[in-house]
C-alpha positions as CSV (number, residue, x, y, z in Angstrom):
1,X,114.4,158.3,122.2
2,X,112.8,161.4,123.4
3,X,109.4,160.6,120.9
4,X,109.5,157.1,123.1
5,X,109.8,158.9,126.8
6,X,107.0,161.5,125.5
7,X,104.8,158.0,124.4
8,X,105.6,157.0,128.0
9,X,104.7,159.4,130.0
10,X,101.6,159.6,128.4
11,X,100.4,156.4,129.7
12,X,98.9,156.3,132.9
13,X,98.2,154.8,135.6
14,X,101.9,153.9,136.0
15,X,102.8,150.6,135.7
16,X,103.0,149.9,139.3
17,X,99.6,150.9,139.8
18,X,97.7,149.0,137.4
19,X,99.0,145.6,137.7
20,X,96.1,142.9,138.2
21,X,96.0,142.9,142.0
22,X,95.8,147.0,141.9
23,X,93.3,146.8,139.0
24,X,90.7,144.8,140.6
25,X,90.9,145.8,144.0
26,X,87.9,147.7,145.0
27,X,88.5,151.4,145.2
28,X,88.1,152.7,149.2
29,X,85.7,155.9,149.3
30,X,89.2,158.0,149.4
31,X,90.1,156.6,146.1
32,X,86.6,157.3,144.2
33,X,87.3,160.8,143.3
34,X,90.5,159.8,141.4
35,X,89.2,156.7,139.4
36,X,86.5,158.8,138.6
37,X,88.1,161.2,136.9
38,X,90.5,158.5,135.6
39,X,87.5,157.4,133.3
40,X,85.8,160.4,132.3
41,X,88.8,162.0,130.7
42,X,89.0,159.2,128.1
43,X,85.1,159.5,127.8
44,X,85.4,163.8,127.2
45,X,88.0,162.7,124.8
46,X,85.7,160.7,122.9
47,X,82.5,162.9,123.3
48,X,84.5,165.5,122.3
49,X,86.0,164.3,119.3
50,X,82.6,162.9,118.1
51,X,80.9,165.8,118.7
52,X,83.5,167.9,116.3
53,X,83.2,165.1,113.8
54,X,79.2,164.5,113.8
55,X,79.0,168.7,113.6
56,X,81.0,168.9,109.9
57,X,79.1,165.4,109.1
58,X,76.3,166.9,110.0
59,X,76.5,170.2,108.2
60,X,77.5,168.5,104.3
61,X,74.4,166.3,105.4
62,X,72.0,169.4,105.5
63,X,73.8,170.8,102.6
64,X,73.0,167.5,100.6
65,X,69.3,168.1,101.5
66,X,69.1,171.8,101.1
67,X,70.8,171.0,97.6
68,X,68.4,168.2,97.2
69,X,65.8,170.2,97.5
70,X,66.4,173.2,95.5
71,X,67.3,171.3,92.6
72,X,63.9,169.7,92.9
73,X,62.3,173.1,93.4
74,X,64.2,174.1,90.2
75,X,63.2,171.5,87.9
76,X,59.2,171.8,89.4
77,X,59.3,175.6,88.3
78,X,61.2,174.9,84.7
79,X,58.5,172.1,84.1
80,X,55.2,174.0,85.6
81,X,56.5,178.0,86.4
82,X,55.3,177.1,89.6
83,X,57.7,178.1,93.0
84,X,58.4,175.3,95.4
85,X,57.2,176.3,99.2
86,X,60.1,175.5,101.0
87,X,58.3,174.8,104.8
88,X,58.5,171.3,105.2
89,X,61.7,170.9,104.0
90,X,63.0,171.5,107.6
91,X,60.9,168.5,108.4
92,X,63.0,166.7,106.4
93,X,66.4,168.0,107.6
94,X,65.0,168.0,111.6
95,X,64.0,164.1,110.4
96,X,67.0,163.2,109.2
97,X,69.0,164.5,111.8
98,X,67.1,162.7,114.3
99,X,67.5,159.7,112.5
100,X,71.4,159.7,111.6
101,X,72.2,160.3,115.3
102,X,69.8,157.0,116.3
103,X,71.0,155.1,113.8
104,X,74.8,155.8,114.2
105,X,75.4,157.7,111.2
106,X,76.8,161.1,113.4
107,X,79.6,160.5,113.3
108,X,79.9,157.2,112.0
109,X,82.9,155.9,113.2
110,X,83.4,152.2,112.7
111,X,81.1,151.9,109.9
112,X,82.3,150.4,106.6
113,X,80.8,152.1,102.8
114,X,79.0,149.5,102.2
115,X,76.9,149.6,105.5
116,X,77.0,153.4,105.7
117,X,75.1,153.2,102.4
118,X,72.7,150.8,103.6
119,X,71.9,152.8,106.7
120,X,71.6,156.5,104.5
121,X,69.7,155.4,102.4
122,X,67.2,153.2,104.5
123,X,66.7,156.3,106.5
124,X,65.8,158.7,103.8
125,X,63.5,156.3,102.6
126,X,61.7,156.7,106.1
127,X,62.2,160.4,106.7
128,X,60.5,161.4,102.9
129,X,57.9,158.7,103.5
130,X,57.1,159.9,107.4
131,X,56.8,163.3,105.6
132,X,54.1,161.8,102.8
133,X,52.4,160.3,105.8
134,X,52.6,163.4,107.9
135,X,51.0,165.3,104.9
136,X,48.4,163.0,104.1
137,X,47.0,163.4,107.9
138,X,47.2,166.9,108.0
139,X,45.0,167.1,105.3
140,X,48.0,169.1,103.7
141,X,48.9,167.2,100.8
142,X,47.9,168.9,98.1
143,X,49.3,171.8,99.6
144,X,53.1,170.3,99.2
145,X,54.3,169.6,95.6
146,X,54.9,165.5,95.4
147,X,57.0,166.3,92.3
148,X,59.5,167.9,94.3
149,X,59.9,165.6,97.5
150,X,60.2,162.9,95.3
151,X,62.7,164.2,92.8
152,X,64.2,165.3,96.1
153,X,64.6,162.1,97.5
154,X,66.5,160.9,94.0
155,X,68.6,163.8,94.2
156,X,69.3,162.9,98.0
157,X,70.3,159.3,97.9
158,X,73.0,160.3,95.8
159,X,74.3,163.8,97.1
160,X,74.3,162.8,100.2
161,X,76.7,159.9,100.6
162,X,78.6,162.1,97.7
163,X,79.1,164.7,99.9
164,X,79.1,162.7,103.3
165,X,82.5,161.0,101.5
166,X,84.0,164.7,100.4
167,X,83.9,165.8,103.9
168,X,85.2,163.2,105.2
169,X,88.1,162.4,103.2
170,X,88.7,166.2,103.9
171,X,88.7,165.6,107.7
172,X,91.4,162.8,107.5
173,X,93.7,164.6,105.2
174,X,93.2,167.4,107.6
175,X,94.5,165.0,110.7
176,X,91.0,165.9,112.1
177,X,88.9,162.8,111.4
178,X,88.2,159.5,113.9
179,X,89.6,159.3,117.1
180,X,92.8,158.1,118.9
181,X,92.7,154.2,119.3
182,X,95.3,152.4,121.0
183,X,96.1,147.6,119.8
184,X,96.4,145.1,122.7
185,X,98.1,142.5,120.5
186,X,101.4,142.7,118.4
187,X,100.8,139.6,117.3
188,X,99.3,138.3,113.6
189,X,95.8,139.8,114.2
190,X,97.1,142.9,115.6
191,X,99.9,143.0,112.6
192,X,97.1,142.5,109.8
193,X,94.5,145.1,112.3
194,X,97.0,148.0,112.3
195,X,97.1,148.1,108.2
196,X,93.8,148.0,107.6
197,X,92.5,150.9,110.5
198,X,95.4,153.2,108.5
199,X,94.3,152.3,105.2
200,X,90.8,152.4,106.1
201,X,91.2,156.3,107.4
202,X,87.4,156.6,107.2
203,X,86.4,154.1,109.8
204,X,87.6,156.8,112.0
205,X,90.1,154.7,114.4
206,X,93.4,155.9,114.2
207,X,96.0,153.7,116.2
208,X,98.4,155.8,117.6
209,X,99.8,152.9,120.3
210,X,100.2,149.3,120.4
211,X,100.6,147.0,123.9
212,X,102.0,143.9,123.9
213,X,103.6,141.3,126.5
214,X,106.3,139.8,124.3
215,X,109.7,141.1,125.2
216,X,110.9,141.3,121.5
217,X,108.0,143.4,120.4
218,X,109.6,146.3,122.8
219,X,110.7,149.3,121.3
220,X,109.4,148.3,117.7
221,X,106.6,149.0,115.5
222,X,103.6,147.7,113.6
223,X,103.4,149.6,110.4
224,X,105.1,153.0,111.9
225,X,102.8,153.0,115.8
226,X,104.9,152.1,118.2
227,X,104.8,149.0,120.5
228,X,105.2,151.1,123.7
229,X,104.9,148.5,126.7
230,X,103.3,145.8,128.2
231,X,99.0,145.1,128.0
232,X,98.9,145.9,131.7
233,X,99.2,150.0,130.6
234,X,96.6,151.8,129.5
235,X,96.7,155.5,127.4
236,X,94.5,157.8,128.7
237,X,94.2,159.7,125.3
238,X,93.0,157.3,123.8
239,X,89.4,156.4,124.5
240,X,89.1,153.7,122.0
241,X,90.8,150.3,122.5
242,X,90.9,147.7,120.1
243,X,91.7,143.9,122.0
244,X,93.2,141.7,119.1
245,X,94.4,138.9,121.0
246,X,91.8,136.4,120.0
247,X,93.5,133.2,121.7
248,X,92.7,134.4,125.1
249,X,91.1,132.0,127.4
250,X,87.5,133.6,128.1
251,X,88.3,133.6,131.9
252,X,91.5,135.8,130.5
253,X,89.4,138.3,128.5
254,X,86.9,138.6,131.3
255,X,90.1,139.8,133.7
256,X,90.9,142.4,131.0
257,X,87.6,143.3,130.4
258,X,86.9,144.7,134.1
259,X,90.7,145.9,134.3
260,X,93.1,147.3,132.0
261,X,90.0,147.5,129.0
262,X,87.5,149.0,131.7
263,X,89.7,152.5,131.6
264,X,88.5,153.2,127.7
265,X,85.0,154.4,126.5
266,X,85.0,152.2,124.1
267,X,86.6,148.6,123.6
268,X,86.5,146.7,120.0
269,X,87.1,142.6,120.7
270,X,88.3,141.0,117.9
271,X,87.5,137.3,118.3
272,X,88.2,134.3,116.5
273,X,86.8,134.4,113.3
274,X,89.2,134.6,110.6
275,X,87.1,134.3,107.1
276,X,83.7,134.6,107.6
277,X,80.9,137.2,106.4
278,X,81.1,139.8,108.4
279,X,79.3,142.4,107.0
280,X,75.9,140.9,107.3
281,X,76.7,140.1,111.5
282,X,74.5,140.5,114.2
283,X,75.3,140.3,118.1
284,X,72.6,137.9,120.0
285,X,72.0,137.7,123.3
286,X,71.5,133.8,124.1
287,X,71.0,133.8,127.8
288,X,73.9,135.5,128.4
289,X,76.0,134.5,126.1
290,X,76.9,136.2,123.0
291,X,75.9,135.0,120.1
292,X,76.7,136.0,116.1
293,X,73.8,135.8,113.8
294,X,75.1,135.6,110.1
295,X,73.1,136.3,107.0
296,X,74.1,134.5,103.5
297,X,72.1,136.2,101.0
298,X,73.4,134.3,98.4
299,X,70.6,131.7,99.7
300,X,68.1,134.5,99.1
301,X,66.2,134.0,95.7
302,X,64.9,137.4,96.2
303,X,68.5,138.8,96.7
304,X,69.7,136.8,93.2
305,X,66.6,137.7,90.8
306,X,67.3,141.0,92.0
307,X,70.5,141.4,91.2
308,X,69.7,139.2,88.0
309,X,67.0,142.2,86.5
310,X,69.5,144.9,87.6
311,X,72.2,143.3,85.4
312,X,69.4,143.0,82.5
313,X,68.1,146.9,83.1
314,X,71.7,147.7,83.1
315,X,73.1,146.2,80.5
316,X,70.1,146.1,78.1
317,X,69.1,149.6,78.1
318,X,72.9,150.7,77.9
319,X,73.1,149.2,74.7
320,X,72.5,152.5,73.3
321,X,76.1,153.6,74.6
322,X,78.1,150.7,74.5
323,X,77.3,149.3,71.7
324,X,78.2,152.1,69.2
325,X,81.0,153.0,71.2
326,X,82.0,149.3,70.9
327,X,82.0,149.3,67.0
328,X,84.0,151.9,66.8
329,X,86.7,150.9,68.2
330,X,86.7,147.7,66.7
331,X,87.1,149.8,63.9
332,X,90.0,151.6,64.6
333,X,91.6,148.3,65.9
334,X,90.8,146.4,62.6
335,X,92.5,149.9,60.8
336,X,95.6,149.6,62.9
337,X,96.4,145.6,61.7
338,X,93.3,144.3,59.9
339,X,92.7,141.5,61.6
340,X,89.8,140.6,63.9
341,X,88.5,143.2,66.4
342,X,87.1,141.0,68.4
343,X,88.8,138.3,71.0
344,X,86.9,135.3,72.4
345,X,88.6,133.3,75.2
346,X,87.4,130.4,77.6
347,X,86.4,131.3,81.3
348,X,84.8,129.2,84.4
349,X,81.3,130.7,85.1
350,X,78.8,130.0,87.5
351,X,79.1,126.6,89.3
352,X,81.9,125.8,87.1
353,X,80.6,126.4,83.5
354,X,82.9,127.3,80.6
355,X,81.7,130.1,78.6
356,X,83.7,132.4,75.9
357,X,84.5,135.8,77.0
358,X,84.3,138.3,74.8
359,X,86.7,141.5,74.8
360,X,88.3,143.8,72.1
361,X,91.4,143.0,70.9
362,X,94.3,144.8,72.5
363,X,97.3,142.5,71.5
364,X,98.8,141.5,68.2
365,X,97.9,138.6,66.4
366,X,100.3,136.2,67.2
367,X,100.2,137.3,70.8
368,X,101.3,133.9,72.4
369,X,104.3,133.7,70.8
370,X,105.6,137.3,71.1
371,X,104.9,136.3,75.1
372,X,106.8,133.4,74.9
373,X,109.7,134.8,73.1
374,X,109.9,137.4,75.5
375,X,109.7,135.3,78.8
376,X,112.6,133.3,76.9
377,X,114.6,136.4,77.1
378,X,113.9,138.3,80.6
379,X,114.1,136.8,83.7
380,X,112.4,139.9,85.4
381,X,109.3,139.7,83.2
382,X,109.0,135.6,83.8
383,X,109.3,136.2,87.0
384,X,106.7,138.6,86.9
385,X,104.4,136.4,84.8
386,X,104.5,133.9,87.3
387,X,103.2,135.8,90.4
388,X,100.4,138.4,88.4
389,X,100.2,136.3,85.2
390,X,99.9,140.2,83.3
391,X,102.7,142.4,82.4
392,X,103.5,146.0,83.1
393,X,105.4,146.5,80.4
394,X,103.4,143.8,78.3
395,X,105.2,143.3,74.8
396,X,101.8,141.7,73.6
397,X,99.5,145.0,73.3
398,X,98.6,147.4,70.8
399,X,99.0,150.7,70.7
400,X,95.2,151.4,70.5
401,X,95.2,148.6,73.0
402,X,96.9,150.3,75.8
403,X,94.3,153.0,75.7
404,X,91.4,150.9,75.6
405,X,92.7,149.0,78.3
406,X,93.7,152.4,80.6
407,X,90.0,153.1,80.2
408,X,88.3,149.8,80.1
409,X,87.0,150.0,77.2
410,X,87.9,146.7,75.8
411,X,85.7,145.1,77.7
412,X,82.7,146.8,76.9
413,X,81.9,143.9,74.6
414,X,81.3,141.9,78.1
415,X,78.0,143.5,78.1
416,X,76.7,141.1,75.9
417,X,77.9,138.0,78.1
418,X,75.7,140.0,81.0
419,X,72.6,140.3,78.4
420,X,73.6,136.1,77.7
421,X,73.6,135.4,81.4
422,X,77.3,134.3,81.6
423,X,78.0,137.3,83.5
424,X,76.8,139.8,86.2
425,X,77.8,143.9,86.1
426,X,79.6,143.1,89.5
427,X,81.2,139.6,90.9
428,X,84.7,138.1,90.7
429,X,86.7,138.6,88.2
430,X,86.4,135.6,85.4
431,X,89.8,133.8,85.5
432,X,91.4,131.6,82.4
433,X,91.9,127.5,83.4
434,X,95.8,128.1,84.0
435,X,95.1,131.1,86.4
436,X,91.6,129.5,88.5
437,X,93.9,126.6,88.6
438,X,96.3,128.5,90.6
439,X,94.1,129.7,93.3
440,X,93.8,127.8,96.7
441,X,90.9,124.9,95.8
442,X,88.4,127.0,98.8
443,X,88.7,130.1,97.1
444,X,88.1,128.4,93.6
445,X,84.8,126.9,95.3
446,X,83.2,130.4,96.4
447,X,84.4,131.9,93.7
448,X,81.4,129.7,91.2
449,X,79.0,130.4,93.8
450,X,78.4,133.4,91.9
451,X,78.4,134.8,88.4
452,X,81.7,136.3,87.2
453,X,81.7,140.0,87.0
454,X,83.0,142.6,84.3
455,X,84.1,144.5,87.7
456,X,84.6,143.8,90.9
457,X,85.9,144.4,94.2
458,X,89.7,142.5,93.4
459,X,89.7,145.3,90.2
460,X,88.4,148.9,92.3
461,X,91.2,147.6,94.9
462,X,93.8,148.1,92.4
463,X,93.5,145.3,90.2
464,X,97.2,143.9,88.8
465,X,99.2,145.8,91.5
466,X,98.0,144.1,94.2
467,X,98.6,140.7,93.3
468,X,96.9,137.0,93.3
469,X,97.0,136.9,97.1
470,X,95.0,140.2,97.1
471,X,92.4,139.0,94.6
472,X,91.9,135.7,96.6
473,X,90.9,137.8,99.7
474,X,88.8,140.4,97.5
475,X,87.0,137.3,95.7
476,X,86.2,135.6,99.3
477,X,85.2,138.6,101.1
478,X,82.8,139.3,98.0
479,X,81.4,136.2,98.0
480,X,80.7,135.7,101.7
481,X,79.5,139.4,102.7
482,X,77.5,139.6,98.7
483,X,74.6,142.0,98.5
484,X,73.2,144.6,96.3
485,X,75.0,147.5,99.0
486,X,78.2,145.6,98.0
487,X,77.7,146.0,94.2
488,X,76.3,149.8,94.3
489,X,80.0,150.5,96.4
490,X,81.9,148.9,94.1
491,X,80.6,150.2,91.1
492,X,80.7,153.7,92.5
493,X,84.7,152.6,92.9
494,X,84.7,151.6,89.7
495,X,84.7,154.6,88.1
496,X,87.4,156.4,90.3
497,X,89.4,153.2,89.0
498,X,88.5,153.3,85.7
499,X,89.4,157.5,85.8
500,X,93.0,156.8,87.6
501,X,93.6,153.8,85.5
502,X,95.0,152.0,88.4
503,X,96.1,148.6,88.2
504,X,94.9,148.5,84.2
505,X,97.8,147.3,81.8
């Protein structure tokens, strides 16, 4: 109760002063002062709070360079005993500071891996090519080592999302990351919202209150914040509001737009739009109206061949690794029972194709039976077949088996469905008939639009433990927001997944 009054009395302007006729009567020049200050707090709050968090984003960015940069220097004087003249390198840390504050990336709040990738690396592009421009009208280019810069800029697009994500993962478990953010909506959107901004710490809105109109929503909670009071209040500590009541009438929203929602710095509308790309979005202005410009880059036959000769360069010039590495553990499975190493089982490919996937065998011979006799016997593990169609505790798999499948390994042999064109490095996970055929008919549909993957986003998300539902709404958000950003995220999640062995059994 006292955690409740304390919510309370943080909210402000009272409730009888902020009702509609109060909120959009015009304030008299006595009143001026007072709303004045009414907004800027919530706007210090969030200039505050973005300065502290674009200050430690910006100081593991410079890092990244400066380490960039040195390592370059290093490998310039192992190679040619020649020093590296540091001068311009605070070109390229003044440059990319410059840039990451215009293009959002200090702090970055609200921005997703996958476009936080696309926008670092864009810009690093540009800031080492402004500096190869800058040199070559300065007459100064042979002055500067291109060796360096350019082994920089390598070293760079990976150290400095690296360290961009150590600082902030430090941040959040430090409570000191994003800023407070308060729902207007307990209803579904706002019940599916409040998950994802606490599970997705790094988008750097924390909801700390939610606001809702429906009587029995009062004095209860959506996922732990509090639904503390009608959508007429506002928080003043909380300079962010996200508006998740999408069924509004537009002459509604307008009235919350230039009332309760003026009082924040920032207001987030989430509209209509349940299961669409929105990765690849852009807001239009069509005479004054808003419109959404979407992007589907699976109609891009640049985008495809692209992805097509990465899977090739990938897969064909690891051979050297996993191909060895596959043998031998085919060995030690054929030692273990001497029969076949190898498994071969029919999957739906790209635009429906069957095609035989190939994996090392981690279950006894006579598998099928061993599962049926078990189901026979448990009702715990049938029931568990039923919703995951895998097994925890599956009485089917080797003991060789359950470490190649904690690491992966068994499906190295995929590699060669890649090399065949059956399968890409990165796409939805390829599905036997009696699991597709379990899977709503739209998802089934995207899911062929695209080549199958040996990982995917469904797998780094957790793989079996988070269920079919989960790997229906992995499979269509892949499909509708693909592009090469997507893939380089996921497969740097991949191997945290494959390292923590989450989800694999």
């Amino acid at each position: 109760m006292e955690e409740q009054t304390a919510v309370v009395q943080e909210l402000a302007p009272p409730v009888s002063s902020i009702d509609v006729s109060t909120r959009d009567r015009k304030p008299s020049h006595s009143e001026t002062p007072r709303s004045v200050r009414e907004h800027r707090r919530p706007s210090f709050l969030y200039l505050r709070h973005s300065f502290q968090n674009a200050f430690a984003i910006a100081a593991g960015d410079t890092f990244a360079l400066g380490l960039s940069l040195v390592m370059a220097g290093a490998i310039r004087y192992f190679l040619l005993g020649q020093p590296f003249d540091p001068k311009w390198s605070w070109f390229v840390i003044g440059a990319w500071g410059t840039g990451a504050v215009s293009t959002g990336l200090l702090p970055g709040w609200g921005l997703g891996p996958v476009e936080e990738l696309r926008r670092s690396s864009i810009l690093l592009f540009s800031v080492y090519f402004s500096l190869a421009v800058l040199l070559f009208f300065s007459q100064q280019i042979s002055e500067a080592s291109r060796l360096t810069y350019g082994l920089a800029l390598i070293f760079s697009l990976t150290l400095v999302p690296l360290i961009r994500t150590r600082v902030r993962r430090l941040l959040v478990r430090k409570g000191l990351w994003g800023v407070p953010t308060v729902v207007y909506g307990a209803g579904d959107t706002g019940r599916r919202l409040v998950p994802i901004l606490q599970q997705e710490a790094g988008l750097g809105y924390i909801p700390v209150a939610v606001f809702d109109d429906d009587p029995r929503t009062r004095k209860s909670n959506v996922s732990g914040v509090p639904v503390v009071g009608g959508t007429q209040l506002v928080r003043k500590n909380a300079p962010v509001a996200i508006f998740a009541m999408p069924s509004l009438t537009r002459a509604r929203l307008a009235e919350y737009m230039e009332g309760t929602l003026s009082h924040y710095h920032k207001v987030i509308v989430i509209p209509n739009l349940l299961d669409i790309p929105s990765l690849w979005v852009r807001p239009r202005d069509i005479g004054g109206s808003i419109g959404l410009e979407i992007t589907s880059n699976l109609l891009s036959p640049l985008a495809r061949t692209m992805k097509r000769a990465v899977d090739l360069l990938v897969s064909g010039l690891g051979a050297i690794v996993w191909l060895p590495l596959s043998l031998a553990c085919a060995g030690l499975i054929w030692l273990e029972d001497r029969q076949s190493p190898f498994f071969g089982q029919d999957r739906s490919g790209l635009n429906g194709r069957t095609f035989t996937l190939w994996k090392l065998r981690t279950m006894v011979p006579n598998a099928e039976a061993v599962l049926q006799h078990a189901l026979s016997e448990n009702e715990e593990l049938r029931r568990e077949w039923n919703e995951f169609h895998k097994l925890r505790r599956d009485p089917r798999i080797t003991r060789i088996g359950r470490i190649l499948r904690r690491l992966s390994i068994d499906e190295l042999p995929q590699l060669y469905n890649v090399l065949r064109g059956d399968m890409s490095i990165v796409g939805p996970r390829p599905l036997p008939d009696y699991h597709q055929e379990a899977l709503d008919q739209r998802i089934v549909d995207l899911r062929v639009r695209v080549r199958p993957g040996i990982t995917g986003l469904w797998q780094v998300s957790g793989r079996s433990d988070v269920g079919r539902d989960a790997m229906e709404r992995f499979d269509g958000y892949y499909v509708r927001n693909w592009s090469m950003w997507l893939d380089i995220v996921i497969l740097v999640r991949t191997y945290r997944a494959v390292i923590k062995g989450s989800g694999a059994y």
